[in-house]
PAFISE-201927 format. One record per residue (C-alpha): residue number from 1; residue in one letter; chain; x, y, z negated. Coordinates in nm, 2 decimals, padded with zeros to 4 digits, always signed. Layout:
R   k r c      X      Y      Z
R NUM a A      X      Y      Z
...
//
This chain:
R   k r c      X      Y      Z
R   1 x A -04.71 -03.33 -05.67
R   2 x A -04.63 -03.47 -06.02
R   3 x A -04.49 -03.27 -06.29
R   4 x A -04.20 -03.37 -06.35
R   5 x A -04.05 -03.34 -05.98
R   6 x A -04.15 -03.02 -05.94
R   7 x A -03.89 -02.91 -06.25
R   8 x A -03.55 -02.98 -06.10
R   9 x A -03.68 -02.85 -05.75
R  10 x A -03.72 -02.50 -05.95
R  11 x A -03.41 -02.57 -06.15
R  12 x A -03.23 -02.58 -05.84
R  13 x A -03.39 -02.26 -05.67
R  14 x A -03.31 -02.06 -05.97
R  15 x A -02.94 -02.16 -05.99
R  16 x A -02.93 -02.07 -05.62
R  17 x A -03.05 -01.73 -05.68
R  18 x A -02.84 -01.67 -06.00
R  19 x A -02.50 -01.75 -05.88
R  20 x A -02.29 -01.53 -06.05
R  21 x A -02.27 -01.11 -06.10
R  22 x A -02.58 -00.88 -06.05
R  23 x A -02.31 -00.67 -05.86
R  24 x A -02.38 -00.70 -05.50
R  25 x A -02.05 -00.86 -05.33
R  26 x A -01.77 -00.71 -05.17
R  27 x A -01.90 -00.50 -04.91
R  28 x A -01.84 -00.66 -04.56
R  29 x A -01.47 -00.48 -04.40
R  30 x A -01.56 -00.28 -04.08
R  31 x A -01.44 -00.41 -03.77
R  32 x A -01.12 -00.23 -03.66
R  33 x A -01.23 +00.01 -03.37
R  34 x A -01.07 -00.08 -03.07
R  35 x A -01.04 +00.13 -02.75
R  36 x A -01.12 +00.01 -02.44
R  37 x A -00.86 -00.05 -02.22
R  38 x A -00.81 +00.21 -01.97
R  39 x A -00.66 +00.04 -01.62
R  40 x A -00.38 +00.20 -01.53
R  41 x A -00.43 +00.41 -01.27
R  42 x A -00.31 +00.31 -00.93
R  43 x A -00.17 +00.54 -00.65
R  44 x A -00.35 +00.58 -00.31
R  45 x A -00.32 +00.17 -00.12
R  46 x A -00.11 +00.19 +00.22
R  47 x A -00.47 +00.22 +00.40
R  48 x A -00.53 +00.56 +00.23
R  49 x A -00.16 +00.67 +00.30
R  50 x A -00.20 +00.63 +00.69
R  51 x A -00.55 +00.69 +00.75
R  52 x A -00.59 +00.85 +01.06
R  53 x A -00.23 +00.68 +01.24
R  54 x A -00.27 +00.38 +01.45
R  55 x A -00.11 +00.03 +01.40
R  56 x A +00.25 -00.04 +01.62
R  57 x A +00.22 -00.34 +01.85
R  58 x A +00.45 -00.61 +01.72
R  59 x A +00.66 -00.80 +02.02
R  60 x A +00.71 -01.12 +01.99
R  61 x A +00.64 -01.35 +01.67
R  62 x A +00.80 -01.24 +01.36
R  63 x A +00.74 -01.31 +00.97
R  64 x A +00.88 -01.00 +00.83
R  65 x A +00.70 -00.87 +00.58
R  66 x A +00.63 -00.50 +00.72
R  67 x A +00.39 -00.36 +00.96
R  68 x A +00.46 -00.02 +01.08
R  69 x A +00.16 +00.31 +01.20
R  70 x A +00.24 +00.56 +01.40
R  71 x A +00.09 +00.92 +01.51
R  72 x A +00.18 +01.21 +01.77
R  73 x A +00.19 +01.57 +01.67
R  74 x A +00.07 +01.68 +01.98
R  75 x A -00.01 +01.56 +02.38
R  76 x A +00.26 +01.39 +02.54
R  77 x A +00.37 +01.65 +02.83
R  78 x A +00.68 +01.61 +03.04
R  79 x A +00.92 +01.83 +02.91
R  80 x A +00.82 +01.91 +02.61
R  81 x A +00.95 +01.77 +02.27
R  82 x A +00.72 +01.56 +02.07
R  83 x A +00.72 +01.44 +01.72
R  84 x A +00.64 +01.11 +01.68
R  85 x A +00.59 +01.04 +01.29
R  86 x A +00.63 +00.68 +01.23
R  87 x A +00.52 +00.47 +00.86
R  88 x A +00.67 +00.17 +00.75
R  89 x A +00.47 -00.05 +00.51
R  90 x A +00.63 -00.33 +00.29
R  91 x A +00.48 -00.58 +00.17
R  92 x A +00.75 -00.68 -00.02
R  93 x A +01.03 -00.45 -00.18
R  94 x A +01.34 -00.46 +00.03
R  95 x A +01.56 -00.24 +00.23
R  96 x A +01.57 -00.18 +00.66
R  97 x A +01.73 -00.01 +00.92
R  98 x A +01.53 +00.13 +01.24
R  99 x A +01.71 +00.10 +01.58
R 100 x A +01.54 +00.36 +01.78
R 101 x A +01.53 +00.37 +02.17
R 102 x A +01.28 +00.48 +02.43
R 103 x A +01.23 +00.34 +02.75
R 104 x A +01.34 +00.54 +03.12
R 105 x A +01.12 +00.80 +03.12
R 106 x A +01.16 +00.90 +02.71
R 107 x A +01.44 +01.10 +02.58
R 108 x A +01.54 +01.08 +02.22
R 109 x A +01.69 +01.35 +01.99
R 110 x A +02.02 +01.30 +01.88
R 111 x A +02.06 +01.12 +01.57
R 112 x A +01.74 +00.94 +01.62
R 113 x A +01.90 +00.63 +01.72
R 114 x A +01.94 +00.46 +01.39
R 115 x A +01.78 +00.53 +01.05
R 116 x A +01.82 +00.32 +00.74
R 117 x A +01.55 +00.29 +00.46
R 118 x A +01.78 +00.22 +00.18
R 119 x A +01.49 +00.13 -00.07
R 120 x A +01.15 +00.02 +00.03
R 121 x A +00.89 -00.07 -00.25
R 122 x A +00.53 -00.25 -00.16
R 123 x A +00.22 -00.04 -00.15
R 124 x A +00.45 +00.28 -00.02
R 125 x A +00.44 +00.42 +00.30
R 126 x A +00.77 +00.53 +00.42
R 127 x A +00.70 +00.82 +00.69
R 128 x A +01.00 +00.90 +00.93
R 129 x A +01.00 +01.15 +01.25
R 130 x A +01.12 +01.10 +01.55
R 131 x A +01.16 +01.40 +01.82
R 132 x A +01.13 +01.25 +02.18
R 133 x A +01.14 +01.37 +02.53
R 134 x A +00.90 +01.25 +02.81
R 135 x A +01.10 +01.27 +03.09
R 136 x A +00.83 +01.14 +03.38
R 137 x A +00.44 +01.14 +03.37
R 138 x A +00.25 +00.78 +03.26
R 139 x A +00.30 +00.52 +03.04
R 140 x A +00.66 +00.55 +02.79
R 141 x A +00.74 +00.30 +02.57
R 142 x A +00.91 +00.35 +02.20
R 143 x A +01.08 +00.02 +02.06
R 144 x A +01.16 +00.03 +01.71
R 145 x A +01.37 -00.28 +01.60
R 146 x A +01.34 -00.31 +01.22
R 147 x A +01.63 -00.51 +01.05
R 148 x A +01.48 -00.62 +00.69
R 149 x A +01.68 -00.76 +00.40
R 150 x A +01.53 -00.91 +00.15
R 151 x A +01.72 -01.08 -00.14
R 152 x A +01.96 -01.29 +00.05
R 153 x A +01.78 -01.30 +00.35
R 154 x A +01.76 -01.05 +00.68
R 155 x A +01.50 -01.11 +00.99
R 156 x A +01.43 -00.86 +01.25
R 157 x A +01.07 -00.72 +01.40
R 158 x A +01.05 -00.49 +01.68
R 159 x A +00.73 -00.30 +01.74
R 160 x A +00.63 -00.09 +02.04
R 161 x A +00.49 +00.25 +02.01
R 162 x A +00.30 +00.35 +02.38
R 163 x A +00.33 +00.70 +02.46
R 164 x A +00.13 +00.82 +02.78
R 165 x A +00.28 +01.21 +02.87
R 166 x A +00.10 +01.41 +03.13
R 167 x A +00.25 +01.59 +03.38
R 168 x A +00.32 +01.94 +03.32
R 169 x A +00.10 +02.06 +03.57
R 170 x A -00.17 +01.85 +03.43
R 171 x A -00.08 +01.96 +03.05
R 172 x A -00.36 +02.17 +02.90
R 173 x A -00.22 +02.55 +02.85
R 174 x A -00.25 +02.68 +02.50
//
């Protein structure tokens, strides 16, 4: 390498080097801390809030947005008065009305006839009790006709809630 064109390859190192103050620059701004997001914390799902009832049969083909559990406080005996505990679960917020009737052999309480659900919200579960009568041994069926209204728009579902009452001589005592 000659002389000569090693000088302004120097030159130009030591300008680089030399730029300006001996003061080391402004000293680099810490990131603002940020805290992670926390997710929000969500309630039990619908699953959760039923675990343990058993889904109501749906009759016939409908496209309301609703599917409806169901469990029994005790054995079905002839006679005796059983609570039948009944969730509704939205999809989609809205408001119903439950039209309540039991076939021959199933007596209902007064007053359980109709029940309105003024206010229904998705991911709830809206429990409701129903006392009921067997009235004869074998197989009683519990039709629940839900009337949905949804913004401008109402549709009906009717589920079927089986109920199979001994006979009280056959009823475990106790």
């Amino acid at each position: 390498m000659k002389r000569g064109s090693a000088l302004p390859l120097i030159a130009v190192l030591l300008l680089a080097g030399c730029h300006g103050e001996s003061s080391p620059g402004p000293a680099a701004k810490a990131a603002p801390k940020t805290k992670a997001s926390v997710a929000p914390k969500r309630g039990p799902t619908q699953d959760e809030l039923t675990a343990g009832m058993v889904e109501a049969v749906t009759v016939g083909k409908s496209t309301v947005p609703i599917s409806m559990k169901f469990d029994l406080a005790g054995q079905p005996v002839v006679g005796r008065t059983l609570d039948i505990v009944i969730a509704v679960l939205p999809q989609v917020s809205g408001s119903a009305t439950l039209q309540v009737s039991g076939s021959d052999g199933l007596q209902l309480a007064p007053g359980s006839e109709k029940i309105d659900l003024p206010s229904l919200e998705p991911t709830q579960a809206y429990r409701v009790t129903i006392s009921a009568t067997p009235t004869s041994a074998g197989v009683q069926l519990l039709s629940l006709a839900l009337s949905w209204s949804h913004e401008d728009a109402t549709d009906t579902r009717t589920f079927s809630v089986p109920i199979i009452a001994l006979a009280a001589a056959a009823a475990p005592t106790g």
